[in-house]
C-alpha positions, 0 to 999 in steps of 0.5 A: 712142250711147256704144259701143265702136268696134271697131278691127281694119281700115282702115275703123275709122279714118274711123268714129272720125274722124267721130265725133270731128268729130261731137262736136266741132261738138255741143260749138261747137269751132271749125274748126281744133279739128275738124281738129286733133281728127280728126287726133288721132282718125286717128293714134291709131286708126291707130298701133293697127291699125299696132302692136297690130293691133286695140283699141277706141276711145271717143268722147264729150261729157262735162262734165268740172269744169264744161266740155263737152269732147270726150274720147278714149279708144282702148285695145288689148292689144299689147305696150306701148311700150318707150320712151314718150319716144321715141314723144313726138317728132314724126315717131315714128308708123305709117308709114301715119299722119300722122306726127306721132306721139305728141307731136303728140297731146299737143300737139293735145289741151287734156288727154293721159295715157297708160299702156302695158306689155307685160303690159296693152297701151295706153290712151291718153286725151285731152281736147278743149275745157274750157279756160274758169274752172271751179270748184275743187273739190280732186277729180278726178271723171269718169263714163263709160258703154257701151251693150249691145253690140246696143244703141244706148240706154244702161240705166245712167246716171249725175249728176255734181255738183261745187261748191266745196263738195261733190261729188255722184254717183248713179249708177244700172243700169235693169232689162236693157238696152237702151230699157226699161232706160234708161227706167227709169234716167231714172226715177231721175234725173228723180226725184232731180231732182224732189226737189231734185235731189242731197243733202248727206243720200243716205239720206234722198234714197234712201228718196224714190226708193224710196218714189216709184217702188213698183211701176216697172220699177226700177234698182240705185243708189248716192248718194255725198256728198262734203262740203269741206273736210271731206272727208267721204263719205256714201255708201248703196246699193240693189243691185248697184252697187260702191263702193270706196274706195282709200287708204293702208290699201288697198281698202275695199268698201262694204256693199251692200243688197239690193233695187231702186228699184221694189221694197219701200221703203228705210229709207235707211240711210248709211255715213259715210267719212273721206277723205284726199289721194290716195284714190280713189273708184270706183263701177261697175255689174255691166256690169263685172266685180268689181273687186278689189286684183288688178285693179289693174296696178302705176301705173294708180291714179296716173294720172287718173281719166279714163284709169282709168276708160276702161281699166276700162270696157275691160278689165273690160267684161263685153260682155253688159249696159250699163256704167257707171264713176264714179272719184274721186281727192282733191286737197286735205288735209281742212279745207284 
């Protein structure tokens, strides 16, 4: 359903437990997992009702470096945590809650990451599952996506390929919101897969959508190609959907055509990209605000791509249409 949960009263507390549970048997997590996982649901939503009074949590199956995980996200704009490592001792928690408090959770959870200040309140991520081999491919990615807030089908969509030799994104914003626009979104996706799927060449990809879908309800989209260990992006756009790179020499916006996927055919044009360890690649449709430098608080970008892209989801969701955030962070040196 991909919807932020509301949490501003006890009753939020069971809403986000059982979705926790649902996710956890979709995704064939053993029973103890389950427990373990609704117990992290129920002290993380719990401790926001105790410290911040409201927030907003998110559940969801993802497929994160080859693995299925469950992943949590539960954010709110209290006054922050003024001291992180205390919090991590068990038996530190809301007096309501379980009482296993922030190191609990950490420990539950297969992945955890947190950032807290009093200017920007908590986001608090975690991981269950996704412990099998997966392939190694020197960058951090990771996609997430919220429904309209009346609505219960998602209108932007996103495909998120990573090999030992490239990493490969599409993501794409149907026309409105809502089942017309997810239907038009899936438009897109079931095209690029029926032309072979991803592509090493997004222009030319990008010219075969547009060609194919002439005269569909249409979708803005981006193709982003990340060639290793050249480390090399290839990148080209039709629409309103962001694309920034973020590295030493600061935040670069990539151009932006006009035009839609169902409208007048694309020449396929492509901008070419070096990339360095370190930088960060985000791409995000207009169900969020612009993001600018200024958006950006003092040590998000060191954290991981999942939790940046959870705060963003929250703290720039625009509420009135679908959104949709892809992050990228490089790990390795070109050629290495």
């Amino acid at each position: 359903m991909n919807q932020w949960v509301d949490i501003d009263d006890r009753s939020a507390v069971a809403v986000v437990r059982r979705l926790a549970r649902r996710h956890g048997a979709e995704i064939g997590l053993p029973e103890t997992r389950i427990d373990e996982l609704a117990i992290v649901a129920t002290e993380a939503t719990t401790n926001i009702l105790r410290y911040a009074e409201r927030g907003r949590a998110l559940i969801e199956g993802l497929r994160i470096a080859g693995s299925d995980v469950v992943s949590m996200i539960f954010t709110d704009r209290g006054p922050g945590i003024s001291d992180i490592d205390r919090m991590f001792q068990d038996g530190e928690s809301s007096t309501d809650s379980a009482g296993l408090g922030l190191g609990a959770i950490v420990r539950l959870s297969d992945t955890f990451d947190i950032f807290s200040s009093p200017e920007h309140g908590t986001t608090i991520v975690c991981t269950f599952g996704g412990r099998g081999e997966s392939a190694d491919t020197g960058i951090e990615a990771v996609g997430l996506r919220v429904c309209h807030p009346g609505e219960d089908a998602c209108g932007d969509d996103f495909q998120l390929r990573q090999t030992p030799a490239a990493t490969d994104v599409l993501l794409c914003d149907g026309l409105g919101h809502g089942p017309a626009a997810a239907e038009a979104s899936a438009e897109v996706t079931e095209a690029a897969f029926a032309a072979g799927g991803l592509s090493s060449e997004p222009g030319r990809l990008m010219r075969q959508l547009t060609e194919q879908l002439v005269g569909r309800r249409g979708a803005v989209a981006a193709l982003v190609h990340i060639a290793q260990p050249q480390m090399e992006m290839r990148y080209t756009g039709v629409g309103n959907i962001s694309t920034l790179v973020i590295g030493a020499q600061g935040v670069r916006r990539m151009a932006v055509r006009d035009g839609r996927i169902g409208g007048a055919v694309t020449r396929g044009f492509e901008e070419t990209v070096q990339l360095d360890s370190g930088d960060m690649v985000i791409l995000h449709s207009d169900g969020l605000k612009t993001l600018r430098e200024a958006h950006f608080p003092p040590g998000l970008l060191r954290k991981s791509p999942l939790l940046i892209a959870g705060f963003f989801l929250d703290r720039a969701f625009r509420g009135r249409d679908d959104a949709s955030i892809v992050v990228m962070r490089i790990n390795r040196e070109r050629g290495a």
